[in-house]
SEDREN-217933 format. One record per residue: residue number from 1; residue in three letters; z negated, x negated, y of N, C-alpha, C in turn. Coordinates in steps of 0.02 Angstrom, whole numbers, plus 50000, padded with zeros to 5 digits. Atoms other than C-alpha are relative to their C-alpha. Example, Ala and Ser with C-alpha at 12.3 -4.5 7.8 and 13.67 -1.06 7.14 Angstrom:
BEGIN
  resi  resn   n_c3   n_c1   n_c2  ca_c3  ca_c1  ca_c2   c_c3   c_c1   c_c2
     1   ALA  50000  49955  49941  49610  49385  49775  50000  49955  50060
     2   SER  50003  50042  49941  49643  49316  49947  49963  50039  50055
This chain:
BEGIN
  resi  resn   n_c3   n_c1   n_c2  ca_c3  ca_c1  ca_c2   c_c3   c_c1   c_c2
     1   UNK  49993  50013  49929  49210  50413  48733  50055  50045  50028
     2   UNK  49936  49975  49962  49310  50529  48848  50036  49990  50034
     3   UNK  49957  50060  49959  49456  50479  48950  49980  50008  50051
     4   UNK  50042  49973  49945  49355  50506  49096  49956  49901  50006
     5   UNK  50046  50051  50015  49242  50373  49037  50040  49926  49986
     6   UNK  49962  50066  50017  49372  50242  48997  50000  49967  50059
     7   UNK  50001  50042  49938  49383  50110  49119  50068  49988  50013
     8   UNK  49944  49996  49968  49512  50083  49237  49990  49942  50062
     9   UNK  50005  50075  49962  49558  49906  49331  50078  50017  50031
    10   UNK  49922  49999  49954  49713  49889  49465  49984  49909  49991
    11   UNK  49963  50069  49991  49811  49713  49449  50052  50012  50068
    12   UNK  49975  50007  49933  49874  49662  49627  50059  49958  49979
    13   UNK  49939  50051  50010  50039  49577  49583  50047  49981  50047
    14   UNK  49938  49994  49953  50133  49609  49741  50010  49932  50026
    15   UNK  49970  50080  49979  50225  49436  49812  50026  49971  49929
    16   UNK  49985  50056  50061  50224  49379  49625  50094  50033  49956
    17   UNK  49922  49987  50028  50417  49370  49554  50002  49985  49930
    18   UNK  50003  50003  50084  50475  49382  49369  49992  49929  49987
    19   UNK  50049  49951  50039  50391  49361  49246  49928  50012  50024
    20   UNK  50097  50004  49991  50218  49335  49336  49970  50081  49998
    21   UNK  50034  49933  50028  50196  49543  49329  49983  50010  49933
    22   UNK  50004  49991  50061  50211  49558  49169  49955  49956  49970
    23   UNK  50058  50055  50021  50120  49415  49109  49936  50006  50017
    24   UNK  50075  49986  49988  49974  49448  49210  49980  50066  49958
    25   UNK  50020  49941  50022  49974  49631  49156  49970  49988  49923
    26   UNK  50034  50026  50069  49974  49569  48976  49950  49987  49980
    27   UNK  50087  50030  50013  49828  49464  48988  49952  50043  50014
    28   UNK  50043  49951  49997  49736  49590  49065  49992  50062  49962
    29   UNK  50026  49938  50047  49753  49730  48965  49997  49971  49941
    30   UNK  50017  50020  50068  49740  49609  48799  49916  50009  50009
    31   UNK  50048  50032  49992  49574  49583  48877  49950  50083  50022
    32   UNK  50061  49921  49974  49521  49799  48907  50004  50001  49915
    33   UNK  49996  49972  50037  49498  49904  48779  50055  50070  49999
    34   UNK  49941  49957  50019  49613  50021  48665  49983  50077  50055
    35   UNK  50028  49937  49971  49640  50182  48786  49987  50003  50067
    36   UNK  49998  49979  49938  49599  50099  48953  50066  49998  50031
    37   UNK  49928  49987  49962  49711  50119  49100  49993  49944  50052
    38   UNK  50020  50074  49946  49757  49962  49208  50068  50016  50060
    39   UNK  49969  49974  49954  49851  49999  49373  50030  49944  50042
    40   UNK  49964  50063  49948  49985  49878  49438  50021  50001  50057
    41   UNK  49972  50020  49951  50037  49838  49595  50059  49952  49990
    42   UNK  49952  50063  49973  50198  49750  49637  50049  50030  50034
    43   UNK  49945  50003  49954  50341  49719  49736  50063  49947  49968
    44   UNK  49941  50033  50014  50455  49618  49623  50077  50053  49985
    45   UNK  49956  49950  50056  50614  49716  49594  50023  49990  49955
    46   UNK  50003  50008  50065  50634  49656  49434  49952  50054  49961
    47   UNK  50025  49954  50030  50494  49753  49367  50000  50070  49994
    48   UNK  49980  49954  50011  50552  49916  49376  50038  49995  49937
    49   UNK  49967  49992  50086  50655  49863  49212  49943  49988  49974
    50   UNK  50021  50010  50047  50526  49740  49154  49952  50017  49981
    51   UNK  50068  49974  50003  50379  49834  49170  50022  50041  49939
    52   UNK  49998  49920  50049  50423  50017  49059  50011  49950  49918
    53   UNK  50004  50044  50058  50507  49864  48939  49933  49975  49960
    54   UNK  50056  50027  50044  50347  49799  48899  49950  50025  49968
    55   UNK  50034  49951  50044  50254  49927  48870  50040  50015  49948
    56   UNK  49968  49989  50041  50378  49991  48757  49981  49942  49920
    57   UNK  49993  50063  50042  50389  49824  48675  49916  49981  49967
    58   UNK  50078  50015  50015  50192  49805  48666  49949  50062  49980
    59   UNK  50029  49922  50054  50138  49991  48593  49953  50021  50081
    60   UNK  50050  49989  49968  50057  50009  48768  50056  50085  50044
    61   UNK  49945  49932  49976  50106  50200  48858  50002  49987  50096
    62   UNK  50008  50008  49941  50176  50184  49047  49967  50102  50018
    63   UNK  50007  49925  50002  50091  50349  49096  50021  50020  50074
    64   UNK  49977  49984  49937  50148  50339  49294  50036  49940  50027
    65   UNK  49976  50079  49955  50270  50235  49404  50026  50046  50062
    66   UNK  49991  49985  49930  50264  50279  49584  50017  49937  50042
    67   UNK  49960  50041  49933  50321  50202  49739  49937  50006  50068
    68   UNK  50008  49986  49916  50202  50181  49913  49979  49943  50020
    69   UNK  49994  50068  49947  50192  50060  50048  50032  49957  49984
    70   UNK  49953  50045  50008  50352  49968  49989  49975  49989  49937
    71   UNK  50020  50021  50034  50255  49942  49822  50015  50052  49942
    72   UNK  50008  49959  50066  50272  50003  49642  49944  49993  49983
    73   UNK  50065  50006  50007  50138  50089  49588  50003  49999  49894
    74   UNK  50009  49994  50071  50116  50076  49370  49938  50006  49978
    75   UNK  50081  49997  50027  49983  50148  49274  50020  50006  49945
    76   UNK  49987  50017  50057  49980  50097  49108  49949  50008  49975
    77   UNK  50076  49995  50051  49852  50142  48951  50008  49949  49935
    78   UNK  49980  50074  50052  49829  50007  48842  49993  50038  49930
    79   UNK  49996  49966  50066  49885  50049  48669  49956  49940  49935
């Protein structure tokens, strides 16, 4: 399969405060497959630490973290 072909889901997290990013993100990418890419939304400022942390912590790669419309943008590939 090419990474082209991998699937790719956005999680809307914005309003939700620590830990609810993270946690959701979790579940959802336990629930893709190895390779896809799942695209967060939020607005907690907490997650700017605990986001990159968890990947780290969970073998998953942050591959982008942008910023627009007041929102962090994270795109993460599930490891």
């Amino acid at each position: 399969m090419a990474d082209d072909d991998l699937p790719e889901e956005t999680l809307d997290a914005r309003g939700l405060l620590c830990p609810l990013p993270v946690l959701k993100a979790r579940k959802r990418l336990k629930a893709m497959v190895r390779g896809a890419v799942l695209r967060v939304l939020a607005t907690d400022p907490a997650a700017v630490i605990d986001i990159p942390h968890f990947c780290t912590e969970a073998g998953h790669v942050l591959v982008e973290m942008t910023e627009s419309d007041g929102a962090q943008i994270y795109v993460i590939r599930r490891g």
